[in-house]
Legacy VTK file of the C-alpha trace (Angstrom):
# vtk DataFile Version 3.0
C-alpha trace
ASCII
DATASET POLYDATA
POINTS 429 float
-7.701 12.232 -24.782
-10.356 9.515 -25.888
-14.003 11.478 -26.488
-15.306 8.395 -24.478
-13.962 10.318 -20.750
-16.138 12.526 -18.799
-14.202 15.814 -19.416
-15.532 16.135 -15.463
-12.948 13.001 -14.710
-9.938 14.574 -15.963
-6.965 15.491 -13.513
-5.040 18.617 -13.548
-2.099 19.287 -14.595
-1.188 18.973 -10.989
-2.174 15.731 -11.330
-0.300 14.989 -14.824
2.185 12.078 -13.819
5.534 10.619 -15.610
5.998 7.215 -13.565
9.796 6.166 -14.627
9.228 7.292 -18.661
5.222 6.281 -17.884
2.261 8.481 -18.571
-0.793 9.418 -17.630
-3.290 11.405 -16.579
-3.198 10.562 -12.283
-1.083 9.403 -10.402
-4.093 7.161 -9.287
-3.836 3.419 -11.217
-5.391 -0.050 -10.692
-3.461 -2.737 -9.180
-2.948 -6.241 -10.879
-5.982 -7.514 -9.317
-9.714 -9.273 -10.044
-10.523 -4.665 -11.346
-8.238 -5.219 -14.581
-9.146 -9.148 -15.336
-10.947 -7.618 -18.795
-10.991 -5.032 -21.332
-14.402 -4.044 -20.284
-13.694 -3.551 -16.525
-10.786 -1.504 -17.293
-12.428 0.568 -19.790
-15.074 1.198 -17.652
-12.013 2.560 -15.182
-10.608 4.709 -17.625
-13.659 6.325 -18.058
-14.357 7.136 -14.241
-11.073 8.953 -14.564
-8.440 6.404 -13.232
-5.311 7.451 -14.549
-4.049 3.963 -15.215
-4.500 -0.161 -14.877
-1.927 -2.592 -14.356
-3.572 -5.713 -16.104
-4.255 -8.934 -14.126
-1.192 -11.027 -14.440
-0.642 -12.915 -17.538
1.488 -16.155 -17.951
0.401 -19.489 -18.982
-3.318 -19.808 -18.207
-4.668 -21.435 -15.293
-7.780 -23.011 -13.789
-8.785 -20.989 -10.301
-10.830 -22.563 -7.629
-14.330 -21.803 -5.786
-14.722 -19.933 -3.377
-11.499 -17.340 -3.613
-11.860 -14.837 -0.997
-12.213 -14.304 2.668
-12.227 -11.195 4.846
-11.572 -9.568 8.341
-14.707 -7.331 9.217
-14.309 -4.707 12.276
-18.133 -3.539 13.614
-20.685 -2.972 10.343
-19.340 -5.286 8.560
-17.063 -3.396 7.079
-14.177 -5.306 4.936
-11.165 -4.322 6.825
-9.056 -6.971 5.088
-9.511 -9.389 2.186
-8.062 -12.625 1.633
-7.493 -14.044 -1.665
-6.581 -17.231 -3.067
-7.063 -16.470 -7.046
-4.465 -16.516 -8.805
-3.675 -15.106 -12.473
-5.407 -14.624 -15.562
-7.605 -17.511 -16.304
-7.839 -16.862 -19.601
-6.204 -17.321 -22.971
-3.301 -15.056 -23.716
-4.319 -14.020 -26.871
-7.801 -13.359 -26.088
-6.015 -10.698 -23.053
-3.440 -9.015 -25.842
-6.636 -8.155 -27.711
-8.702 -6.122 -25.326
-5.674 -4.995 -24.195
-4.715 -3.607 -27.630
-8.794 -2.473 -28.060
-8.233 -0.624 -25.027
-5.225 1.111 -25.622
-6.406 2.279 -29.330
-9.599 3.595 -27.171
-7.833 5.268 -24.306
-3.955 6.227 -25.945
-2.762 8.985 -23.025
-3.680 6.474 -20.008
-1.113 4.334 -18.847
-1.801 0.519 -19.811
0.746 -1.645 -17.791
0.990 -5.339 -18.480
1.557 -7.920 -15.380
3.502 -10.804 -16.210
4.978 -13.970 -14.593
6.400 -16.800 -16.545
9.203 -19.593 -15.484
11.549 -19.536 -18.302
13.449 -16.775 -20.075
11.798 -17.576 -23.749
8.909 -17.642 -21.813
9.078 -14.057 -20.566
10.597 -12.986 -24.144
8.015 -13.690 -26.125
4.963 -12.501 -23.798
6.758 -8.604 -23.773
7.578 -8.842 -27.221
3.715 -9.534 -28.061
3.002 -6.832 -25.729
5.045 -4.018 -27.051
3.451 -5.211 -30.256
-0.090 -4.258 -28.872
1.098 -1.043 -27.563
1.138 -1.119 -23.516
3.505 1.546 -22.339
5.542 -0.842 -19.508
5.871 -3.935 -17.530
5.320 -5.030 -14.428
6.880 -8.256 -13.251
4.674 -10.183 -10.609
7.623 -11.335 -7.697
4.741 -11.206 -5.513
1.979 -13.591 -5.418
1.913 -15.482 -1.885
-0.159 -18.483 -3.012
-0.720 -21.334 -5.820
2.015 -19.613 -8.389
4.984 -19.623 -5.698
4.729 -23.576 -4.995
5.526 -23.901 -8.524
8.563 -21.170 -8.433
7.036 -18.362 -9.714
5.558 -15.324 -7.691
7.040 -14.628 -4.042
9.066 -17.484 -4.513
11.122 -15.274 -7.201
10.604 -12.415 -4.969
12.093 -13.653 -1.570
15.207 -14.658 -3.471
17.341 -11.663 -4.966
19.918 -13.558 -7.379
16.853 -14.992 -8.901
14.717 -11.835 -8.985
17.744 -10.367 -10.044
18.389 -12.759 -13.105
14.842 -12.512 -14.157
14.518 -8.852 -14.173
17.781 -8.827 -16.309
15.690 -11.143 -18.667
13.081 -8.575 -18.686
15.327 -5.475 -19.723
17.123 -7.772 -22.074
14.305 -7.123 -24.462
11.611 -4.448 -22.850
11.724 -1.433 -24.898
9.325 0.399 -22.325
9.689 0.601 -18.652
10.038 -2.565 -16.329
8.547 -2.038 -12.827
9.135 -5.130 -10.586
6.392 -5.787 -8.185
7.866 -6.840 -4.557
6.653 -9.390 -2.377
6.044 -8.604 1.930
6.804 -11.837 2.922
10.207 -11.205 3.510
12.048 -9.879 6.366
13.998 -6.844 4.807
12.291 -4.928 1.783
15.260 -3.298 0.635
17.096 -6.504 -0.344
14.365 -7.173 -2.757
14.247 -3.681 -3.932
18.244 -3.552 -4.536
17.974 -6.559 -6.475
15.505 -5.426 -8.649
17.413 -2.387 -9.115
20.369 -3.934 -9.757
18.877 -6.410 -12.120
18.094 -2.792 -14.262
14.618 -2.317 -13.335
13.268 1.299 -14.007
10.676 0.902 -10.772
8.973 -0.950 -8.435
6.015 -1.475 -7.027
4.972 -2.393 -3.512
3.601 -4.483 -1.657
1.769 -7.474 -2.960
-0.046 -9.183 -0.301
0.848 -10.946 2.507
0.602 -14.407 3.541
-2.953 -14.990 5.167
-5.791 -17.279 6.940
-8.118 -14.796 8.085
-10.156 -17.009 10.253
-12.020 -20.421 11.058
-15.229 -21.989 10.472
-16.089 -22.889 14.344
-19.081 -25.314 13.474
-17.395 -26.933 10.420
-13.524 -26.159 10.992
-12.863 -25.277 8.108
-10.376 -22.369 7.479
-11.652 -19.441 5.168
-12.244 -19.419 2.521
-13.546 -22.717 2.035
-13.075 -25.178 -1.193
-15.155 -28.225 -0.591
-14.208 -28.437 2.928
-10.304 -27.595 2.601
-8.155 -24.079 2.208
-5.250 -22.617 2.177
-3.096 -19.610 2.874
-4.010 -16.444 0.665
-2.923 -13.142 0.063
-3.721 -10.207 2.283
-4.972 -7.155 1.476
-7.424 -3.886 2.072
-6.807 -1.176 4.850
-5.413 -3.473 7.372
-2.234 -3.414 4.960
-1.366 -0.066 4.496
0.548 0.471 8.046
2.891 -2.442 7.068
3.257 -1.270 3.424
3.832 2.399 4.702
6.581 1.195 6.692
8.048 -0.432 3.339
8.081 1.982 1.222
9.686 4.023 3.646
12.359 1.772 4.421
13.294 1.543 0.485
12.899 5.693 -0.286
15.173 6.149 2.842
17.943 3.869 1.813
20.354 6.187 -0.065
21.552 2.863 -2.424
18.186 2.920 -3.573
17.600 4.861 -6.323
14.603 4.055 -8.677
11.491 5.639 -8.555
8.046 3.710 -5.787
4.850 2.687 -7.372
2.874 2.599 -3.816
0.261 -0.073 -3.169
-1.885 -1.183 0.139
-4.796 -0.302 1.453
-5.220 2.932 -0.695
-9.149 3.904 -0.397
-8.922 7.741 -0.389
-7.190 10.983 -1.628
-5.567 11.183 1.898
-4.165 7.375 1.909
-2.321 8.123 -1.484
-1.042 11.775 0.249
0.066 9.496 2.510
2.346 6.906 0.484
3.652 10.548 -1.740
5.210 11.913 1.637
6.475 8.094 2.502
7.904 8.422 -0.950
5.959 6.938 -3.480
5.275 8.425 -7.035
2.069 6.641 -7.861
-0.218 4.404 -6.061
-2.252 1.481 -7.233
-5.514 0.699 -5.814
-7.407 -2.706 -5.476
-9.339 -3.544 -2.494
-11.187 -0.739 -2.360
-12.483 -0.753 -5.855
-13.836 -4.292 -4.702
-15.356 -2.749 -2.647
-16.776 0.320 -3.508
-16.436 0.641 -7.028
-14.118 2.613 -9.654
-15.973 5.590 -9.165
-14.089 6.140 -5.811
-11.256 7.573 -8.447
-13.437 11.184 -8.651
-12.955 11.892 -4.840
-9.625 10.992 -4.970
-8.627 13.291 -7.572
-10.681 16.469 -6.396
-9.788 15.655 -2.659
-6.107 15.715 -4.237
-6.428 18.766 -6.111
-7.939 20.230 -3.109
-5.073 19.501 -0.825
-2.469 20.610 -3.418
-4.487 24.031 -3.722
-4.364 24.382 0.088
-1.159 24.010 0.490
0.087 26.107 -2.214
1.517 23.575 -4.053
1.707 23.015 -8.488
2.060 19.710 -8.888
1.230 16.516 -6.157
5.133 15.167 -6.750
6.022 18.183 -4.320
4.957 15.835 -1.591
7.121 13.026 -2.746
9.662 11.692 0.236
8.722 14.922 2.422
8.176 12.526 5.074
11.091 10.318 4.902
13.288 12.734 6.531
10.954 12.525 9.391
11.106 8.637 9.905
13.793 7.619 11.782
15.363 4.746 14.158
14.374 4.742 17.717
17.199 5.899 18.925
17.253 8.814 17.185
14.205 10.204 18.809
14.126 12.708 21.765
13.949 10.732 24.703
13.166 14.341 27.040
10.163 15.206 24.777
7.077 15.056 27.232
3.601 14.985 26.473
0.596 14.108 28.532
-3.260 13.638 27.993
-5.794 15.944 28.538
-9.529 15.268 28.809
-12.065 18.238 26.961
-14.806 18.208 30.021
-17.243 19.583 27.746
-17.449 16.881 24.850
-16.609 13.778 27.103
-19.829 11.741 27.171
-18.605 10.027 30.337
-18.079 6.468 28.947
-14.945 5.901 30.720
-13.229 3.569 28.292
-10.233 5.508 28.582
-10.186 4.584 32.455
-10.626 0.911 31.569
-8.058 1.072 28.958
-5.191 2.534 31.408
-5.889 0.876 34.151
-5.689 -2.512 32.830
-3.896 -2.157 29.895
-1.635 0.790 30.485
-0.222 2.667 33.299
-2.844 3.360 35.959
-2.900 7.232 34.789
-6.449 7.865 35.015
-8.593 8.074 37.917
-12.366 8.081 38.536
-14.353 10.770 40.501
-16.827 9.990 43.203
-18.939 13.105 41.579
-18.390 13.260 38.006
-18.568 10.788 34.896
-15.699 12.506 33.492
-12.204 10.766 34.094
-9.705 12.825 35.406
-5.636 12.339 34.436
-3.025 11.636 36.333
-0.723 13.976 35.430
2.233 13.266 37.684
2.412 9.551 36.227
1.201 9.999 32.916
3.401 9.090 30.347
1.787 10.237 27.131
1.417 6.666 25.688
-1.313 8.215 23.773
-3.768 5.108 24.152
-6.378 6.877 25.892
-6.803 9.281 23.133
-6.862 6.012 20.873
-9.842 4.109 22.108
-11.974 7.511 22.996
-15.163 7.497 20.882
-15.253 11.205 20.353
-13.087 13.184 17.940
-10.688 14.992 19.673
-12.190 14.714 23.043
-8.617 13.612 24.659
-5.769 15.391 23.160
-2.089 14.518 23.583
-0.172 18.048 25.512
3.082 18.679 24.994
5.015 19.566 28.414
7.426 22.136 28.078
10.331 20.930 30.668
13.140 23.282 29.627
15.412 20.171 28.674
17.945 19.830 25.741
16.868 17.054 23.638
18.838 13.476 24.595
18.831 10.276 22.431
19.831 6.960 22.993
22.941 7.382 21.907
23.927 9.930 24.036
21.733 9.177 27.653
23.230 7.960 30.894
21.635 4.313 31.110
23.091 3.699 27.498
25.962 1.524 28.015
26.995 2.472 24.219
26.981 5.777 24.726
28.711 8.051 22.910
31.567 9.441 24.804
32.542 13.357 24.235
36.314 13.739 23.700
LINES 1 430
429 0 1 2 3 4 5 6 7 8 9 10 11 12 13 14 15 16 17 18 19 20 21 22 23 24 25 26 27 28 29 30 31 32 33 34 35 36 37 38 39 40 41 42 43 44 45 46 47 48 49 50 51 52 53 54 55 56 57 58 59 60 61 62 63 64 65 66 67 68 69 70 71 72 73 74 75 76 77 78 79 80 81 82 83 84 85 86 87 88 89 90 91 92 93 94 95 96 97 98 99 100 101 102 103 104 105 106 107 108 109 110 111 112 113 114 115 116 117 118 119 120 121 122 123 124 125 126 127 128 129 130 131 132 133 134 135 136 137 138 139 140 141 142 143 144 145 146 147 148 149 150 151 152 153 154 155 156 157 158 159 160 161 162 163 164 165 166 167 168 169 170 171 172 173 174 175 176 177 178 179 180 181 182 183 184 185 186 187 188 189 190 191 192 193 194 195 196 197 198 199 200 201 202 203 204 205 206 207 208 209 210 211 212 213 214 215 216 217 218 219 220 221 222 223 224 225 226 227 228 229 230 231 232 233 234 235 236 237 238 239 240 241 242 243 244 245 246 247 248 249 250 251 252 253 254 255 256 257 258 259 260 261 262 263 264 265 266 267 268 269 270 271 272 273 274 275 276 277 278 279 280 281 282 283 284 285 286 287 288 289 290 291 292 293 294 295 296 297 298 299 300 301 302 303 304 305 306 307 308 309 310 311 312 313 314 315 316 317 318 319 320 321 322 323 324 325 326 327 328 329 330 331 332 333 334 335 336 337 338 339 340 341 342 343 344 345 346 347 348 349 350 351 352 353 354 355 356 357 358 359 360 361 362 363 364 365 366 367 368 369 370 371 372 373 374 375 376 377 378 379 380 381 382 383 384 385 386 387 388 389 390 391 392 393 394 395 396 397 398 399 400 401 402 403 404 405 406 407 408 409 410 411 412 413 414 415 416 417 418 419 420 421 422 423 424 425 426 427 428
């Protein structure tokens, strides 16, 4: 390990991860992203203990445009979403292959990936031959980006059609000597048929997702859509904590598919220890992390590892790929789940501060389950036409103040497929 890391900022061997044939130190990397634009930034990273970088795209250099990002805020201004229109390295390729190469002579056990996106085969040949030349330990092929590199038939445009993602990952392997990861676009209605062509194109991972297609608001006095570039815009690519629902659901719907059989590089809206837990159980192997270095910073890595450690430790678990697809066999179709289950809502009299936002919620935007007292500021449920819908408990302002009660009813449990007012049902011979 390179003298130049905080012995403070290195990772268990809990943490030790072996991505399809990569290594490294965490299972916490940088996404292809404004963090790893330069060998200083991601030297910097290293050093704060991030277990690996995925280096801003390279391809043929191109000019970007000012201003490049936009965001969705939700109460403190907090960035809840950020909207990009950059789009890949602006810089010389040669001047990125050598602080790539410094950086991997500096920093030899973390995991230096290089990004790529190119239009023709000789093209893509010669960038990942000059790579492996420098050293980086795998590839990651950008079938991703929404905006700018698509309209000219690179990015998402690859991406959202599998023969040619396909095709171009076979180009890839054709001459990669270290692992190819493809990276897979959102904007497309089923995941899986991206991540089956990759696979079957011979890629050794993916990653996912990229962002998603984005205009995250007007300019009411000048109407001009964000972000603005001398009075026009454009679409841009999504990303931050408003994400991570939609890229959960992703990366669950590829681990679950049992043609699918190459190992998830998790990205979206990753900010803490307990996000990447999250994507593990979903069924990722690593995560890569963007917005929130943006945001915060790279030191957010050193809470992220100890918070991991921590949880491993807890739960008597060696090694964090124990979680890995633990919660895939809990994520199901609809009509799989028990339709007799019952819970209802129950309000904790003694830490209710009596706003009654849970009333206004229900009553107008639910199912009339709560009622108001002459005599007290404290709701009261409805408990004969409560149906558990759980929003109450979701716009509450206090922790744990309205909990969700399960009913016990004495019923087997009864899917869709088998209930009475299924027309389909299954029929018992």
């Amino acid at each position: 390990m390179s003298k130049s890391v905080s012995s403070k900022n290195q990772a268990s061997q809990s943490l030790q991860t072996n991505f399809a044939g990569i290594e490294a130190p965490n299972p916490f990397w940088l996404a292809s992203a404004p963090p790893t634009n330069t060998g200083y930034q991601v030297a910097n990273a290293f050093r704060a203990g991030w277990g690996g970088a995925v280096w801003k795209t390279l391809g043929r250099p191109i000019v970007n445009v000012s201003s490049r990002y936009s965001a969705v805020s939700y109460k403190n201004n907090r960035m809840m979403g950020l909207n990009n229109i950059e789009l890949i390295t602006d810089r010389p390729l040669d001047v990125n292959l050598a602080e790539m190469k410094a950086v991997k002579a500096e920093f030899p056990h973390h995991a230096l990936i290089a990004s790529l996106m190119f239009e023709t085969e000789a093209e893509w040949h010669d960038c990942i031959r000059r790579c492996e030349d420098i050293g980086v330990d795998g590839f990651e092929l950008n079938f991703g980006c929404p905006h700018g590199m698509c309209e000219r038939g690179m990015g998402s445009a690859v991406g959202q059609n599998p023969d040619v993602a396909e095709k171009i990952t076979g180009w890839a392997k054709a001459v990669a000597t270290k692992p190819v990861i493809v990276k897979l676009t959102p904007n497309i209605t089923d995941i899986r048929v991206a991540g089956l062509a990759a696979q079957r194109g011979g890629a050794d991972a993916v990653s996912l997702i990229n962002t998603i297609n984005s205009v995250t608001g007007i300019n009411l006095d000048t109407w001009e859509p964000n972000p603005s570039v001398n009075g026009y815009s454009t679409h841009g690519g999504y990303c931050g904590p408003a994400v991570k629902p939609i890229a959960l659901n992703m990366v669950a719907e590829l681990a679950k598919d049992p043609a699918f059989k190459i190992p998830i590089s998790g990205i979206g809206g990753i900010e803490t220890w307990q996000d990447a837990a999250e994507f593990f159980l979903m069924g990722a192997s690593s995560v890569q992390v963007c917005t929130a270095v943006m945001h915060y910073g790279f030191r957010i890595v050193e809470e992220m590892i100890s918070g991991l450690e921590s949880y491993l430790d807890q739960h008597q678990l060696s090694h964090y790929s124990a979680l890995t697809g633990q919660a895939v066999q809990r994520f199901t179709q609809w009509q799989n789940l028990d339709l007799n289950h019952k819970v209802i809502a129950h309000i904790n009299p003694e830490t209710c501060i009596g706003c009654q936002v849970c009333y206004s919620a229900c009553e107008d935007g639910a199912h009339q389950s709560i009622a108001l007292l002459a005599n007290s500021r404290v709701p009261q449920i409805k408990e004969e036409s409560c149906v558990g819908c759980n929003l109450c408990s979701l716009v509450c302002p206090v922790d744990d103040c309205i909990t969700m009660v399960p009913i016990e009813r004495g019923l087997e449990k009864v899917t869709w497929l088998d209930h009475p007012a299924n027309p389909h049902r299954k029929v018992m011979v």
